[in-house]
ZASEVO-116498 format. One record per residue (C-alpha): x, z, y. Coordinates in steps of 0.25 Angstrom, whole numbers, plus 2048, in hexadecimal, padded with zeros to 3 digits. Layout:
BEGIN
XZY;...
This chain:
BEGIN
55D356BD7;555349BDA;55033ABD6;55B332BD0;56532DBDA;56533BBE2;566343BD6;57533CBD0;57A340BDF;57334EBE0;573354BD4;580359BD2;57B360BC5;57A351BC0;57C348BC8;56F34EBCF;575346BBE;56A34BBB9;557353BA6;55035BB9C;547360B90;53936BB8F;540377B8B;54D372B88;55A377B8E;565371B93;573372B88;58036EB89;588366B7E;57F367B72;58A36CB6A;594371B73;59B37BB66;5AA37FB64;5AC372B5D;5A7369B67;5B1370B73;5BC36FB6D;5BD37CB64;5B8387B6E;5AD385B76;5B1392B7F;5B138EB8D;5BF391B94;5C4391BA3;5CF384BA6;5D0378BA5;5CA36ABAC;5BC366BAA;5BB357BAE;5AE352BB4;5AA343BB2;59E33CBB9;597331BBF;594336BCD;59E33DBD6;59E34CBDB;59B344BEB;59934FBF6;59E359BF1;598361BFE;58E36FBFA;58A368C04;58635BC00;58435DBF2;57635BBEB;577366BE0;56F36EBD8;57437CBD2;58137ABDA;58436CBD4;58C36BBC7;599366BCC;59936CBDB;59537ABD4;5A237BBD0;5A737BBE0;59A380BE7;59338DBE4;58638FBE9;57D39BBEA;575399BDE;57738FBD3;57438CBC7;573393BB9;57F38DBB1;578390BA5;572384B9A;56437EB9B;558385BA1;560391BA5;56C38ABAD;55E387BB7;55D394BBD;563398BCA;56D3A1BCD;5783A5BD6;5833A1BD8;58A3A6BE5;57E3B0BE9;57C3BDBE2;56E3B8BDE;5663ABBDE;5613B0BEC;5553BBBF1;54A3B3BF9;5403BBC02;5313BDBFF;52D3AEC01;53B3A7BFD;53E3A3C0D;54C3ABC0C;5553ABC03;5633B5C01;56F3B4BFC;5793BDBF9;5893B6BF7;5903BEBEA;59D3C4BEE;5AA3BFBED;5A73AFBF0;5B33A7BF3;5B7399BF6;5C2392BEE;5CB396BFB;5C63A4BF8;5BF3A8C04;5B13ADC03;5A43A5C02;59A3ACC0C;58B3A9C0E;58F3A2C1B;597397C13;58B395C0B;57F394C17;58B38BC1E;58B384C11;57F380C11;57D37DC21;587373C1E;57E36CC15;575368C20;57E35EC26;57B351C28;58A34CC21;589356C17;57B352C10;57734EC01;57435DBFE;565364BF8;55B363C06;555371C02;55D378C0C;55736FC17;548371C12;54B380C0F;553388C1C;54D38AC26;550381C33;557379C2A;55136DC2A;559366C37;56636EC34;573365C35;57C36EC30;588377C35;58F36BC3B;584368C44;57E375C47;587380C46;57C38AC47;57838AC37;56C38BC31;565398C34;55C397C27;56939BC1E;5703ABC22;57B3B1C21;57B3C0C23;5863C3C1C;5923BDC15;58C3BDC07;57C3BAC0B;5753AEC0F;5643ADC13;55F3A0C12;55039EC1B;547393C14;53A38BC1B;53338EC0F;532397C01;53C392BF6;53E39ABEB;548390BE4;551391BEF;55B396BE5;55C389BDE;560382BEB;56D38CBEE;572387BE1;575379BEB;581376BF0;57D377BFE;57E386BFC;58E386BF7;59638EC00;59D387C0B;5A738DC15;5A7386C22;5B6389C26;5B837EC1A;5AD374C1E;5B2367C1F;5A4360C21;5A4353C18;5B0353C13;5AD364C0D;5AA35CC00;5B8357BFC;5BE365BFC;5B0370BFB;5B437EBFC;5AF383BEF;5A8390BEB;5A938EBDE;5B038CBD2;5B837EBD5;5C037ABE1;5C036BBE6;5CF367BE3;5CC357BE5;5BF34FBE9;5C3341BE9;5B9335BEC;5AF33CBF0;5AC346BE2;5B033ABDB;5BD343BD4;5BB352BD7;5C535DBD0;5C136ABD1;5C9377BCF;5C8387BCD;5C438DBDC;5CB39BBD8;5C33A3BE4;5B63A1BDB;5B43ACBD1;5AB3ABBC4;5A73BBBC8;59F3B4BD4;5983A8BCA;5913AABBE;58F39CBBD;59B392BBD;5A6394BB2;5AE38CBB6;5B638ABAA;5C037DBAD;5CC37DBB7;5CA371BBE;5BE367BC0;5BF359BC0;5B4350BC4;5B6342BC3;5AA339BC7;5A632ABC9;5A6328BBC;59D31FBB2;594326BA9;599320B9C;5A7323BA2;5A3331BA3;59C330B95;5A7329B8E;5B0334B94;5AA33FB90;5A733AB82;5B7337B80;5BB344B86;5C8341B87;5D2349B91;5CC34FB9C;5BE347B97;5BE352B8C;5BA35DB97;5B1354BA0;5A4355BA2;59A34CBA9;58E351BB4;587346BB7;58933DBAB;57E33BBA1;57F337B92;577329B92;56D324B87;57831AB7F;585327B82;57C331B7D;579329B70;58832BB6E;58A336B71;57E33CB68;584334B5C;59333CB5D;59134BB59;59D34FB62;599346B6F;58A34DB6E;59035DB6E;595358B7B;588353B81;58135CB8A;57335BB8C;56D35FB99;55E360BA1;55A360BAF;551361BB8;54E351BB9;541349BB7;53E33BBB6;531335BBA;52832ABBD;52332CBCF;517324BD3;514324BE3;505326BE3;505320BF0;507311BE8;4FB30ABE1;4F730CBD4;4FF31ABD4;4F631FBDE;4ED322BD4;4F032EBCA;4EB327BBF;4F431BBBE;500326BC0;4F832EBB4;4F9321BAC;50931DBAF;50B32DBA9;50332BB9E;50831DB9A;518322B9D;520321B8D;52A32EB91;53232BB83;53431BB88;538322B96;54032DB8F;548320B86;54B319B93;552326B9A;55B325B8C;55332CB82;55033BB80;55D340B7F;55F33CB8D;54F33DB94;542347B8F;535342B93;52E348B9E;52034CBA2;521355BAC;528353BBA;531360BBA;53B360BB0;538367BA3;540374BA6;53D382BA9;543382BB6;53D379BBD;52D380BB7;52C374BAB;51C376BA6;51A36BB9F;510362BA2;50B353B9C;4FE34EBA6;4FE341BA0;501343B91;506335B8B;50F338B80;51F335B7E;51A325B7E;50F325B8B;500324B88;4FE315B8D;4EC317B89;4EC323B93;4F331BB9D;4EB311B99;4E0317B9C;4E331EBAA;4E6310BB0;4D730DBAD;4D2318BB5;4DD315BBF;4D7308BC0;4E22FFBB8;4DA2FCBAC;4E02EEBAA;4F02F8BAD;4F92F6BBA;5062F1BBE;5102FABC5;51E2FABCA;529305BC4;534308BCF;54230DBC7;55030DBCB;559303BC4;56430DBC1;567310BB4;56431CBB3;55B320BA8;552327BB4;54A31EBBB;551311BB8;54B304BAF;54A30BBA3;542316BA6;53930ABB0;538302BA3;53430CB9B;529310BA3;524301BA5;5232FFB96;51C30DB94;511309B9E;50F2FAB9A;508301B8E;4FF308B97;4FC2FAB9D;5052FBBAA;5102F2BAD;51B2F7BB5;5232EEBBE;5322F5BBF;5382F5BCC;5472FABCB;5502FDBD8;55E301BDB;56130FBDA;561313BE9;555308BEC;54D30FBE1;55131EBE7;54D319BF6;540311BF1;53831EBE9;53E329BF3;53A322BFE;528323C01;527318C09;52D30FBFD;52B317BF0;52430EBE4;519315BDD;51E314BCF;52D317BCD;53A31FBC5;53B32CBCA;54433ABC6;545348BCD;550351BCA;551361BCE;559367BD8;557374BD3;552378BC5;54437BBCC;534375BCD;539375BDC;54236ABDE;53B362BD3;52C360BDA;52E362BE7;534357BEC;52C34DBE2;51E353BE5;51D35CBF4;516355BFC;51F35BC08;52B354C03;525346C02;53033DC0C;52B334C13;53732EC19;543332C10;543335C01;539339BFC;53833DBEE;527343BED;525333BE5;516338BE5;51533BBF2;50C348BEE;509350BF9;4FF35ABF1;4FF367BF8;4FA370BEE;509369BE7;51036EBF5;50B37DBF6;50E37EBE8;51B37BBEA;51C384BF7;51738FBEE;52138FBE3;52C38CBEC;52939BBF2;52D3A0BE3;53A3A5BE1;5373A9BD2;53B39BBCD;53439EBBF;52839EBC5;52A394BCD;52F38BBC4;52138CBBD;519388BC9;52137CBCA;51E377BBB;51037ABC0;510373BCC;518366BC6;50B366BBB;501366BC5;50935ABCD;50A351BC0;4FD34FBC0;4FC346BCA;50433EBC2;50E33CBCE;51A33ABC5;51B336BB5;52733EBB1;530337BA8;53C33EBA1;547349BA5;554343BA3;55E34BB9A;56D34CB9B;57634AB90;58734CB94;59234BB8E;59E354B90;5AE351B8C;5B1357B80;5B7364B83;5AE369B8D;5A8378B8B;59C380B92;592376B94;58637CB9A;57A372B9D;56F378BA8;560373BA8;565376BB9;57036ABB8;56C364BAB;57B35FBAA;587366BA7;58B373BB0;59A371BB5;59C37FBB7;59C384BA8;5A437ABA3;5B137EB9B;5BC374B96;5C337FB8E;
């Protein structure tokens, strides 16, 4: 799950959609009783559960879609090996499996990985899902007409970074095995313990090749889970699901799979769906949204009506916005004018302009504030709620700048209470205290995407935000500060350029771990030693705050997805 723009298409969790609080889970409705579901809040099997949002369902390919835990809306069609624990808060983070017996058994240095498939699989035409559907599954990935997927597998396999895919090569990918009908051996370059969390991806759905129709396998997937496709019109835009009778609740643990029917309906407005929702009349009474937020002025509604707010759910996830500098642009090559912007930043002005603290929590550290991902909290430039302009004051001095500077901010102009005005101007007013002006330099969406992902143009003060595509320390620092991964010609998302490689063995080393506990801690070490260098000022963690129709049952919120898990829901 990654900066803005990417995150809306990738996140299927979210939509990418996409938060948190130090210690705090997240919950469903805040007062989801008897009384406020209709008399009996028992969940029951039946009925249609209608799904409202902004963005459609578009490739809806394993192939092609960019999902963590499976994906919330394309989990009810794809199973994958593992995926995620369908639990509230912290506890809904934690891996497990899903069409394997286990959540996998590497070798000694994490290289190999096994899988064994449970027994009686099936398709929705009821013939049996094998380990060759799930390798040939993910060769299909690989090709060209079929991208938008994860990159891990092409880094990870070995021999996979040329592969073309099964329409090309027709000889496979030696990395991944097949012994035997119900086992699969995956061979990767390097050590990676979390290898887990990347078979929760759609890219490792089951996918039977005598049914591959190439590009056009989205309209009509063949599902391994729950739901069938019956209808997938305008490119995801209307999709209706219903019951695949060949999938058998003995096999999963973790779908319940309560209504008859799915309906998603997308392209919608925001304060359509909102407006919707908070009607709840008809079908709107059993819809729900998963990638529709609550804004600042509709959550100041909904807070003043008792029976609007039991309906709210409040979800975190793995999200953190942030100030970037590139240290290669004068004055933000030198440390101590970085130091100064961190000490002069006014997190609770910041925290206002995201749309108050029901809807953003402050942020000091650069991994969100969850267990998962190691959190230690850590504050290397201590200025308060409000900034602390005399110490940034002060730093400039010694950074040469006793009479201040003037700088340029970079932020996108959507509004989208990220990176956008509010958050730039903010940030302008806290730092003119401290004795620096701040130009603001706004850009189209897709101009300001390009401009900071891109070296050979990135400003050296500008909006940022990184979202997890895993619940994990991994997927959070190592693409923002391993030296390897800086891009020189392509996108490249190491703003800071940091190629420290004392930062990169560390990583190597807890990558070998496949005891996620301890490496989870390692992380929360590793991302304390980075913030030092002041590289990056974080800002706040976005929270999400949903409303569901009316008559909707089973709302289960993970700290994985932050956002409402489609698969628990009941509508009786």
């Amino acid at each position: 799950m990654r900066q803005p723009s990417v995150i809306a298409r990738r996140v299927a969790a979210a939509s990418v959609s996409l938060v948190l609080a130090a210690g705090a889970a997240a919950c469903g409705p805040e007062d989801n009783d008897a009384e406020s579901s209709g008399g009996d809040s028992t969940p029951h099997k039946g009925g249609t559960l209608t799904v409202l949002n902004s963005e459609p369902q578009t490739d809806f390919d394993p192939a092609r879609l960019y999902t963590s835990g499976g994906g919330n809306v394309p989990s009810l069609v794809f199973r994958t090996l593992t995926t995620r624990n369908r639990e509230d808060g912290a506890a809904g983070a934690k891996v497990v499996p899903d069409l394997a017996t286990d959540t996998g058994r590497p070798n000694k240095d994490a290289t190999v990985w096994t899988y064994t498939l449970k027994k009686g699989l099936k398709y929705e035409d009821g013939t049996a899902i094998t380990s060759a559907d799930i390798k040939y599954g993910i060769e299909r990935s690989f090709a060209p007409e079929l991208s938008g997927g994860a990159p891990y597998l092409r880094d990870w396999l070995v021999g996979a970074a040329d592969y073309q895919g099964p329409y090309k090569d027709k000889g496979g990918l030696g990395a991944i095995e097949t012994p035997d009908d119900r086992t699969i051996v995956f061979h990767l370059n390097k050590p990676e313990g979390e290898f887990p969390f990347l078979a929760t991806q759609t890219q490792f759905a089951p996918v039977p090749k005598a049914k591959d129709t190439g590009t056009k396998y989205e309209e009509h997937p063949v599902s391994s889970g729950p739901y069938k496709v019956v209808k997938n019109e305008n490119d995801g835009e209307t999709v209706l699901l219903a019951r695949n009778t060949y999938w058998s609740a003995s096999t999963d643990a973790e779908r319940k799979a309560y209504p008859d029917k799915i309906d998603v309906r997308s392209g919608l407005d925001a304060s359509v769906i909102n407006q919707r929702l908070s009607a709840s009349q008809g079908a709107d009474a059993t819809a729900v949204t998963t990638d529709t937020n609550l804004g600042p002025a509709e959550l100041a509604k909904v807070t003043g009506d008792k029976e609007l707010a039991a309906r709210v759910g409040t979800g975190h996830f793995g999200y953190t916005n942030y100030i970037a500098f590139n240290p290669t642009v004068k004055p933000f090559n030198n440390v101590k004018v970085r130091q100064a912007i961190a000490y002069a930043v006014d997190r609770s002005s910041v925290v206002n302009a995201a749309g108050g603290s029901s809807l953003a929590e402050a942020a000091t550290t650069f991994l969100p504030n969850q267990k998962s991902f190691g959190y230690e909290p850590y504050d290397h430039f201590p200025a308060g709620a409000t900034g602390d302009a005399a110490k940034a004051k002060e730093l400039l001095k010694e950074a040469g700048y006793p009479n201040g500077l003037t700088v340029t901010l970079t932020h996108d102009n959507a509004q989208n209470f990220k990176t956008s005005p509010e958050i730039a101007t903010a940030i302008q007013d806290a730092l003119k205290k401290a004795g620096i002006t701040v130009k603001l330099q706004g850009l189209e969406d897709n101009t300001y995407s390009d401009t900071i992902h891109d070296v050979k143009t990135e400003p050296g003060f500008f909006l940022s935000a990184w979202g997890a595509d895993w619940p994990s320390g991994g997927p959070f620092l190592a693409p923002i500060f391993d030296g390897r991964q800086i891009v020189e010609d392509g996108a490249n998302f190491n703003s800071g350029l940091l190629n420290d490689k004392s930062v990169n063995a560390e990583i190597d080393a807890i990558n070998k771990l496949t005891d996620l506990d301890a490496a989870a801690k390692r992380w929360g070490a590793l991302d304390k030693k980075i913030g030092e260098q002041a590289l990056t000022v974080p800002l706040f963690h976005p929270v999400y705050k949903r409303l569901v129709g009316k008559d909707i049952k089973n709302v289960v919120i993970s700290d994985w997805t932050g956002v409402l898990d489609i698969s628990q829901v009941a509508v009786k």
